[in-house]
Structures are given as C-alpha cells and as structure tokens.
Backbone as CSV, one residue per row, in Angstrom:
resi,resn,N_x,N_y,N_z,CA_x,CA_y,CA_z,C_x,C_y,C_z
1,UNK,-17.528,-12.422,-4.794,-16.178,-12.668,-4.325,-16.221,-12.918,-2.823
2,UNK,-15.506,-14.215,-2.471,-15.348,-14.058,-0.977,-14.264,-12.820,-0.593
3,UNK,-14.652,-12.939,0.843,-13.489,-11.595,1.800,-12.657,-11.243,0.961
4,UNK,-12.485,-9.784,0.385,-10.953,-9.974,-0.010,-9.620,-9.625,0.658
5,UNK,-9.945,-9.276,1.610,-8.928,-8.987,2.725,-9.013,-9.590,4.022
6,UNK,-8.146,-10.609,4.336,-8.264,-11.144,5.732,-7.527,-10.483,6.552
7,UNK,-7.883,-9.512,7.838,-6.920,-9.387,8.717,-6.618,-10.819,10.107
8,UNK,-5.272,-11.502,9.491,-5.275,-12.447,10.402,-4.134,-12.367,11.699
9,UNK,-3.410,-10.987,11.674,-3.213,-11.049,13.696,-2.825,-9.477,13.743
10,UNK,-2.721,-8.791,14.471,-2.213,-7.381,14.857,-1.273,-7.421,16.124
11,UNK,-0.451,-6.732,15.512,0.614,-5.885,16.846,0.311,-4.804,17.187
12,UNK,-0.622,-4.558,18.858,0.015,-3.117,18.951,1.460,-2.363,19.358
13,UNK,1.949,-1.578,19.616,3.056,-1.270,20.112,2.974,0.611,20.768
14,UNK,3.589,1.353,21.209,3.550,2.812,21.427,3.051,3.373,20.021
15,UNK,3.561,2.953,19.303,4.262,4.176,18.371,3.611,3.276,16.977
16,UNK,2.949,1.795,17.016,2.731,1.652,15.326,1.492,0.427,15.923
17,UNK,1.169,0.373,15.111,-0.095,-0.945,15.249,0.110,-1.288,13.304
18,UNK,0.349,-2.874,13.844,0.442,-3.553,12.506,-0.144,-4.826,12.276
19,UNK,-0.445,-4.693,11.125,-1.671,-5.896,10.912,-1.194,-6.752,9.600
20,UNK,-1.616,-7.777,9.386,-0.471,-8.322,8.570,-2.620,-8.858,7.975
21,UNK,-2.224,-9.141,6.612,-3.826,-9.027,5.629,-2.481,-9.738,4.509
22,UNK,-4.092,-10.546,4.287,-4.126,-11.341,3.548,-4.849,-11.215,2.371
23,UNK,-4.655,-10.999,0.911,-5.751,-10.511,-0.152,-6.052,-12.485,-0.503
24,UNK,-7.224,-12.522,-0.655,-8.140,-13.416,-0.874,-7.440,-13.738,-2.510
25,UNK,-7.250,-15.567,-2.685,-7.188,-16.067,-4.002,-8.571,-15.597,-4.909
26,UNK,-8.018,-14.805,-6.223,-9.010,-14.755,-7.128,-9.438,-13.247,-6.893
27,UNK,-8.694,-12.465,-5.714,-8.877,-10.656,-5.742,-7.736,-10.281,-6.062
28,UNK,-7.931,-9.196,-6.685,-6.743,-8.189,-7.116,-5.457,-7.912,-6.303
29,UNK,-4.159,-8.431,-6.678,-3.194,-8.007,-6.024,-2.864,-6.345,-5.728
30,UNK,-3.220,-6.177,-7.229,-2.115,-4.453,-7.536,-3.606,-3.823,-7.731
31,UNK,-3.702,-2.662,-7.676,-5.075,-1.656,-8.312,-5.226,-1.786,-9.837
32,UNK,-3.895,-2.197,-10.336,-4.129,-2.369,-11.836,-4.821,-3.522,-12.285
33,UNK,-5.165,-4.554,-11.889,-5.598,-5.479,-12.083,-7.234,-5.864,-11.626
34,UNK,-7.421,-4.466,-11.352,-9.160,-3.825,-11.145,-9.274,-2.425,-11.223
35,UNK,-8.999,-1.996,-12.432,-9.212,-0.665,-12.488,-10.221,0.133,-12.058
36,UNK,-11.227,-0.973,-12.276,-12.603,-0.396,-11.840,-12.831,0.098,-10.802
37,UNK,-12.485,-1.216,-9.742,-12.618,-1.563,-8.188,-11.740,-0.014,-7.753
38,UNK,-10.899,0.274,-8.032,-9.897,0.840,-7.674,-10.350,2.549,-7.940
39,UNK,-11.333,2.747,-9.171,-12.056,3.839,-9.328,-12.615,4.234,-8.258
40,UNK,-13.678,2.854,-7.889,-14.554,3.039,-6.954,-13.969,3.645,-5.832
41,UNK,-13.093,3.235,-5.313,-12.492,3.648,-3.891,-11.864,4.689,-4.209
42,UNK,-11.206,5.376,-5.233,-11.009,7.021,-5.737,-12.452,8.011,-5.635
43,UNK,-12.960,7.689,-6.301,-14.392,8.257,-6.367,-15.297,8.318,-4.927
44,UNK,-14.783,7.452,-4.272,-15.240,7.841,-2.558,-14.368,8.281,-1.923
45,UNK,-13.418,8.120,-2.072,-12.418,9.068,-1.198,-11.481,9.580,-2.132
46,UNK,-11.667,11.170,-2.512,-10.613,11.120,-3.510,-9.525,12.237,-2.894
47,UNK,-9.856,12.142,-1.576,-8.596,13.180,-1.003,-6.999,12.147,-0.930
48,UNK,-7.175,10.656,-1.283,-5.874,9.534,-0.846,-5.292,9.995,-1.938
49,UNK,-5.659,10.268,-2.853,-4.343,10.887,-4.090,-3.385,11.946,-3.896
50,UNK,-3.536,12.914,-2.682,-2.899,13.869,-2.344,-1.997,13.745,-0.634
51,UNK,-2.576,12.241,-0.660,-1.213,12.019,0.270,0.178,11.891,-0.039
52,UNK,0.926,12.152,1.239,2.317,11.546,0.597,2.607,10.672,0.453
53,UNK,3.892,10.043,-0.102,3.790,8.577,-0.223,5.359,8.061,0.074
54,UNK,5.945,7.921,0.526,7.175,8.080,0.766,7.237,6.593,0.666
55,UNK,9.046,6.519,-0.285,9.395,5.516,-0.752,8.973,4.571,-1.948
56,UNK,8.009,5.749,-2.346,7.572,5.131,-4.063,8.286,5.979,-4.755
57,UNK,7.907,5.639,-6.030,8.487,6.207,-6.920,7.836,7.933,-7.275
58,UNK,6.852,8.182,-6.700,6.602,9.599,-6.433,6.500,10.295,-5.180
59,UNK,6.258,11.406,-5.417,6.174,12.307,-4.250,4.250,12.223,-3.398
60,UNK,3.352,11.742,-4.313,2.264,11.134,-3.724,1.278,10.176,-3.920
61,UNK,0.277,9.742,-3.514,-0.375,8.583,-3.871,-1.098,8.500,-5.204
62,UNK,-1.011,9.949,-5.372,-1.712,10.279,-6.880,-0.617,9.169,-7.687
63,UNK,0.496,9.387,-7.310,1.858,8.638,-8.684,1.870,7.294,-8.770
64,UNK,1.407,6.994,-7.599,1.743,5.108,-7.925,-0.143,4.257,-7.385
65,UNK,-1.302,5.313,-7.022,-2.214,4.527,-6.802,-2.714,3.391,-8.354
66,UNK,-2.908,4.060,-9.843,-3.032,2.714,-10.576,-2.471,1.536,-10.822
67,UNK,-1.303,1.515,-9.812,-0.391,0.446,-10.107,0.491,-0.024,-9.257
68,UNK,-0.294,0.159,-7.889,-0.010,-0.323,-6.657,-0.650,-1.212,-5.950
69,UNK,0.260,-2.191,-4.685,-0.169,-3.428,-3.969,-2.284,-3.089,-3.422
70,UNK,-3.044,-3.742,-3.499,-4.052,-3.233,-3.045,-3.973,-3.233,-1.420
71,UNK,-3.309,-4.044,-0.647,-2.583,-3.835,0.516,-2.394,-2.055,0.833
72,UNK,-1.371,-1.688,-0.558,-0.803,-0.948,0.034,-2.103,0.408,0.003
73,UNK,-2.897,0.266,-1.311,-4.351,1.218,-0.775,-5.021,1.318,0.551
74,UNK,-5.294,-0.503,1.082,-5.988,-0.018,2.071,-5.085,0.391,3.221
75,UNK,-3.694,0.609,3.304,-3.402,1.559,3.735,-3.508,3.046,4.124
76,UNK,-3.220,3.320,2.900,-3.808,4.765,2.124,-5.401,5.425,2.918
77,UNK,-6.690,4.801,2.452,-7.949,4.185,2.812,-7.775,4.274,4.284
78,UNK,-7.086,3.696,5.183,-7.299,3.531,7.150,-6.642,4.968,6.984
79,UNK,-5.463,5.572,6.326,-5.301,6.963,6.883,-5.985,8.252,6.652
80,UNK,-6.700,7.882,5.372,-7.794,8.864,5.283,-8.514,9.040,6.435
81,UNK,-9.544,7.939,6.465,-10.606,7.757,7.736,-10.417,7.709,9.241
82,UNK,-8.690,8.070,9.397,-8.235,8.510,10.980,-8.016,9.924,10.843
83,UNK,-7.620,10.559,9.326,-7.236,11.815,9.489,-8.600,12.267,9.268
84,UNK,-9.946,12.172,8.919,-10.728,12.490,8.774,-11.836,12.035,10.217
85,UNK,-11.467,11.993,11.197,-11.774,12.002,12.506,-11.407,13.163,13.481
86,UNK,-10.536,13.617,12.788,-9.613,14.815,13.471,-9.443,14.781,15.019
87,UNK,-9.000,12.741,15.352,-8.577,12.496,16.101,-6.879,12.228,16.041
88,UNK,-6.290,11.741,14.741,-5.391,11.331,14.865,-4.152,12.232,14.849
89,UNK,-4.296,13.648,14.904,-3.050,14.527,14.904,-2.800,14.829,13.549
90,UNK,-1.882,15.922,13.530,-1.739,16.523,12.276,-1.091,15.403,11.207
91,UNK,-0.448,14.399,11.220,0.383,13.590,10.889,-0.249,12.337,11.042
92,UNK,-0.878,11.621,10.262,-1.063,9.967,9.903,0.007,9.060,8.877
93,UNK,0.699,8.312,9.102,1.509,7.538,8.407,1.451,6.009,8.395
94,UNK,1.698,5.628,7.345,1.623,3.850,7.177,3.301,3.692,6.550
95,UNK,3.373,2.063,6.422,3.874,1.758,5.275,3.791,0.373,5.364
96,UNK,3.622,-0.201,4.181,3.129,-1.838,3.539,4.361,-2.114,3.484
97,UNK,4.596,-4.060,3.493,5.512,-4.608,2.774,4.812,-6.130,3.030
98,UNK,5.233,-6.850,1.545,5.198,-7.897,1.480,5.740,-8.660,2.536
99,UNK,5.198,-9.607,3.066,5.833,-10.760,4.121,6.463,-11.681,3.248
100,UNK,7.815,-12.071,3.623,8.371,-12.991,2.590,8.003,-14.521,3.030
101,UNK,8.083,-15.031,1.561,7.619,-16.789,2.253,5.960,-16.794,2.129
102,UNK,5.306,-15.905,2.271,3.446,-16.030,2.687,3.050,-14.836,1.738
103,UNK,2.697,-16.519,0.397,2.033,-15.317,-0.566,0.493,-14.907,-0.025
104,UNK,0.542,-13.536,-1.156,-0.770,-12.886,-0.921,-0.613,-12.419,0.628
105,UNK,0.407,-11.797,0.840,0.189,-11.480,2.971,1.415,-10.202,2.832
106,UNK,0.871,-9.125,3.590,1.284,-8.107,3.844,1.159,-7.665,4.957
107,UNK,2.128,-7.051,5.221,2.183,-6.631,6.773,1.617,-4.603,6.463
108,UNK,0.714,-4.211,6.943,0.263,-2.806,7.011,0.549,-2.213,8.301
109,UNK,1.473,-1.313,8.457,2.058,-0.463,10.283,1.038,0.994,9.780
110,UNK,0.717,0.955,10.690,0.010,2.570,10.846,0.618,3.007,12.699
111,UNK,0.702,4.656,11.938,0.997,5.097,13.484,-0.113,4.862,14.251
112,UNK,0.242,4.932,15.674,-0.902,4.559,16.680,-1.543,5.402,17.416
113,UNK,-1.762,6.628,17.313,-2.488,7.188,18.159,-3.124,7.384,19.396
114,UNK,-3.729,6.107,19.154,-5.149,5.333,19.262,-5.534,3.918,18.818
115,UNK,-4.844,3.263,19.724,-4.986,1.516,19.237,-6.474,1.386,18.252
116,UNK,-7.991,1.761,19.295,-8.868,1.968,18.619,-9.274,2.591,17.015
117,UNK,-8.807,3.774,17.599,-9.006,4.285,16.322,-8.387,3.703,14.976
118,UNK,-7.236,2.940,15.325,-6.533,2.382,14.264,-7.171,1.326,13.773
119,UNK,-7.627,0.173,14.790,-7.930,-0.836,14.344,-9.144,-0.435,13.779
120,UNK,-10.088,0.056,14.440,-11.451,0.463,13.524,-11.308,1.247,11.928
121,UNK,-10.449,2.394,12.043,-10.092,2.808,11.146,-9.818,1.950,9.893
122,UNK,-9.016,0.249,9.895,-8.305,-0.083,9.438,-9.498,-1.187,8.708
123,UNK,-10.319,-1.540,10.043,-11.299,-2.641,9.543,-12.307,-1.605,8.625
124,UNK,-12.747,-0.652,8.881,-13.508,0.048,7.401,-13.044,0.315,6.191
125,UNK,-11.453,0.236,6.099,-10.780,0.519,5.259,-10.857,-1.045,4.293
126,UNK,-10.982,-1.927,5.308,-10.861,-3.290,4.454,-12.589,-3.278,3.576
127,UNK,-13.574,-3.120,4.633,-14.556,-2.611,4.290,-15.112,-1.965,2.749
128,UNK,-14.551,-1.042,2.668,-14.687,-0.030,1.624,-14.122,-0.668,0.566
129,UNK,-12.972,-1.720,0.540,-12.398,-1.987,-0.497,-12.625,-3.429,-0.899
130,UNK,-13.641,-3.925,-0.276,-14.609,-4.990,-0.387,-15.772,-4.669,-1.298
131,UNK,-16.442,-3.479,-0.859,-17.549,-3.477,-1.582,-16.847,-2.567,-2.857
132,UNK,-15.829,-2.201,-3.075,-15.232,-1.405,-4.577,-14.872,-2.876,-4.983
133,UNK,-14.107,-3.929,-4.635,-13.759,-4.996,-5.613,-14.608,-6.074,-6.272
134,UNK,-15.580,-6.123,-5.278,-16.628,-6.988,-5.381,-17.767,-6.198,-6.120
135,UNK,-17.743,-4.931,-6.971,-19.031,-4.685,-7.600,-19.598,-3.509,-7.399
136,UNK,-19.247,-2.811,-6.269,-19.939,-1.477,-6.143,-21.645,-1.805,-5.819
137,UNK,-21.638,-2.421,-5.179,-23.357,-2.194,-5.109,-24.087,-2.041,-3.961
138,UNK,-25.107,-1.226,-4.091,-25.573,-0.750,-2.814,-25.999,-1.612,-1.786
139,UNK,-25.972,-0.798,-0.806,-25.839,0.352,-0.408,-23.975,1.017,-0.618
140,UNK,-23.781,2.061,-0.541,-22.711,2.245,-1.169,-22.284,3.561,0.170
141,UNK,-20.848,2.691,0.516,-20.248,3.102,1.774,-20.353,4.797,2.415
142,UNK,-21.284,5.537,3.139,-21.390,6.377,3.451,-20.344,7.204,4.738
143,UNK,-19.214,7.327,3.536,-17.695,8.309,4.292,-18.028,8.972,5.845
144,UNK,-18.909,9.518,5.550,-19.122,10.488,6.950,-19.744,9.551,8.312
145,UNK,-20.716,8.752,8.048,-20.921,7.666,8.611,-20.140,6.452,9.514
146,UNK,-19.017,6.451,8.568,-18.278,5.410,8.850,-17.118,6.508,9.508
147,UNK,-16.673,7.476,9.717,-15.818,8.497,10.210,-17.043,8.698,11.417
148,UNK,-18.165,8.831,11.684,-18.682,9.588,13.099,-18.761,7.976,13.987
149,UNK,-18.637,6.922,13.160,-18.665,5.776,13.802,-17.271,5.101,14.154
150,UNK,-16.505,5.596,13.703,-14.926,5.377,14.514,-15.073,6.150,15.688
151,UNK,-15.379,7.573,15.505,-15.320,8.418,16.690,-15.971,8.089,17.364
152,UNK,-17.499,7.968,17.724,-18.166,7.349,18.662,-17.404,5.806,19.247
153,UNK,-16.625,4.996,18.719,-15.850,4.226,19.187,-14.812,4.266,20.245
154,UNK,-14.325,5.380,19.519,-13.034,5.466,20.382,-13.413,6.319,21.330
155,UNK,-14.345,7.803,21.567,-15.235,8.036,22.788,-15.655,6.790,23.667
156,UNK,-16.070,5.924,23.196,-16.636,5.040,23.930,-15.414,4.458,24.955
157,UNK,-14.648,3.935,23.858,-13.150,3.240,24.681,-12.548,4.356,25.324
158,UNK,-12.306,5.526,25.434,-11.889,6.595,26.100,-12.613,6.973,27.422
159,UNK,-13.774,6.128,27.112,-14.993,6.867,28.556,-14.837,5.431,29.443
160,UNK,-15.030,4.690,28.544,-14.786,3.082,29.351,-13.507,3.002,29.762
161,UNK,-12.481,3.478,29.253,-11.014,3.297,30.506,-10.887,4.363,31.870
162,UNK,-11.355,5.586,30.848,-11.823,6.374,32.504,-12.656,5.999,33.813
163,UNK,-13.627,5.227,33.276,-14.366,4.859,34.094,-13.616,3.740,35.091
164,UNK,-12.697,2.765,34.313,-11.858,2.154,35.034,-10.767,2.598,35.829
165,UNK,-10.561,3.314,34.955,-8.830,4.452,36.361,-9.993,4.912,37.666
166,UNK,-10.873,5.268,37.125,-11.710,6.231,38.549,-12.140,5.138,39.237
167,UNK,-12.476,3.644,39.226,-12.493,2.749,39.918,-11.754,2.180,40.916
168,UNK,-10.674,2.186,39.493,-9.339,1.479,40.478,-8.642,2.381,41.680
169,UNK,-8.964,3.615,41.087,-8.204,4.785,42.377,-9.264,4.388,43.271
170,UNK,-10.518,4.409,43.240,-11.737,4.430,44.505,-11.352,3.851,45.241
171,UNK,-10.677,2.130,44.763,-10.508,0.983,45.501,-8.996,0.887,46.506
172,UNK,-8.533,1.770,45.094,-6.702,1.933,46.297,-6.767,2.402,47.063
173,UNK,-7.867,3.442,47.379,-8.021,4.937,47.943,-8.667,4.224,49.381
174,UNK,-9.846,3.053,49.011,-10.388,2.403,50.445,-9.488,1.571,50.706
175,UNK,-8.395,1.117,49.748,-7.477,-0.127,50.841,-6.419,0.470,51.525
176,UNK,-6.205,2.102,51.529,-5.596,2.728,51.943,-5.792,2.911,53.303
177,UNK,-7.260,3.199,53.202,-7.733,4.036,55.020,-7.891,2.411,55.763
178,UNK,-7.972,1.483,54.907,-8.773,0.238,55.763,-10.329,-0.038,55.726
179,UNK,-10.357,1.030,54.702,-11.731,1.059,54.147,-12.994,2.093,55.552
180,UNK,-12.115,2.596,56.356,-13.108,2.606,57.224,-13.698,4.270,56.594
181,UNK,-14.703,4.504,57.101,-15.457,5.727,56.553,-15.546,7.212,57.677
C-alpha cells in the first residue's frame, strides 16, 4: 500500500495544533473496514481503549474504536504517545472532523503543549498505523522507542531555544553598554 496517511499542512496556535491528513485511495476509511489493521494498532497500544472520547456515542474509545474514522484513531494513537512521554500534562485531548468538499481529508486538533511534541507525536502516530494497515511486518513498531524518541526531540528543541534566548540576551546586553568591556 502506498502512504496511507498524508499529512498535507498544520496549524499551530496557543492552545491546539491541527493537521488536516489525508487517508490514501484504496486505505481504510473507518477501522471497520480493516479489522485486522485496526487489531494491530490495539494490540500495540492497548491503553487507547480507555480513553475518553467525547462526542461519540460512548463514554470511551473502547465504544466506537471498531467502527470509527481511521483519522479519528490516529488521533487516539498521537495522544497515547504524548501522554506516554509524561510531557504533555495530566490532560491530552483531540478531536477529528471531516473537511467538507475534500474527500478522504480530515482535519485532527490536538492540544498543544508542545508544538514539538505534537507534531512528532502525531507523525509516529501516522507511522504506527501504516505499518498496522499495510501488513504488520517487521520490524514491528517498538512503543517505548518511539516515546524516548519524541522526548529526546523535544529536549533537543527545548535546549536549542534556550540556547537562543541566552544569545539573544548576550547580544542586547552588549548593544546596551556599547559593547565596551
């Protein structure tokens, strides 16, 4: 199967980062229409059934994951792997909706935390549900791996903007005196 998820633009904003994905002609719209695929990504992460799910028809993802947008999984999927960073705060939230007019295209908002963490979060999530639709075959996505490798990310982007504030003050700090020493 080619890609089955295109992420083709993101918004960040304070408070949501949203990515609008595209499921690939010839991949599964709903989880029902790959039961299998859809195992697979239960069977690696099977804590997404005990999220909440607000605005389905149940009280969690357990109620509507066999027969939901696959959009709206890898939703599900990016909030696991931010809450399982135990960067993103007690509270991770999404919610999917179809884009009207542009089939196969969904818009996915996740809270933002962490621009980083989101977007990385979000691209393993597409990840994971690539290699569950396409076959399951190894090597076969190692959870903890892909969680110490968001974090080392967003450390990274956290050390690399510090490093820039402590620059930029150095420089205000010499155009202040006139630079003299």
């Amino acid at each position: 199967m080619a890609q089955l998820i295109d992420i083709t633009k993101v918004a960040v904003a304070p408070q949501h980062f949203t990515a609008r994905v595209t499921i690939a002609n010839g991949g599964p719209l709903t989880t029902d229409q790959d039961l299998v695929g859809t195992t697979h990504v239960y069977n690696l992460l099977p804590d997404i059934i005990d999220h909440a799910c607000l605005g389905d028809k149940g009280a969690t993802f357990k109620d509507v994951m066999g027969a939901t947008e696959v959009a709206h999984l890898l939703e599900h999927v990016a909030i696991e792997l931010m809450a399982r960073t135990g960067i993103a705060g007690d509270i991770s939230c999404g919610r999917t909706w179809e884009v009207t007019g542009e089939p196969r295209t969904y818009d996915v908002q996740l809270a933002c935390p962490d621009d980083v963490l989101v977007a990385s979060a979000l691209s393993s999530a597409a990840w994971i549900l690539q290699w569950a639709y396409s076959g399951a075959r190894d090597p076969k996505p190692d959870v903890d791996a892909i969680v110490a490798g968001i974090r080392s990310l967003v450390a990274d982007a956290d050390a690399l903007a510090a490093k820039r504030e402590a620059e930029k003050a150095e420089q205000e700090g010499a155009g202040a005196d006139g630079g003299a020493a």
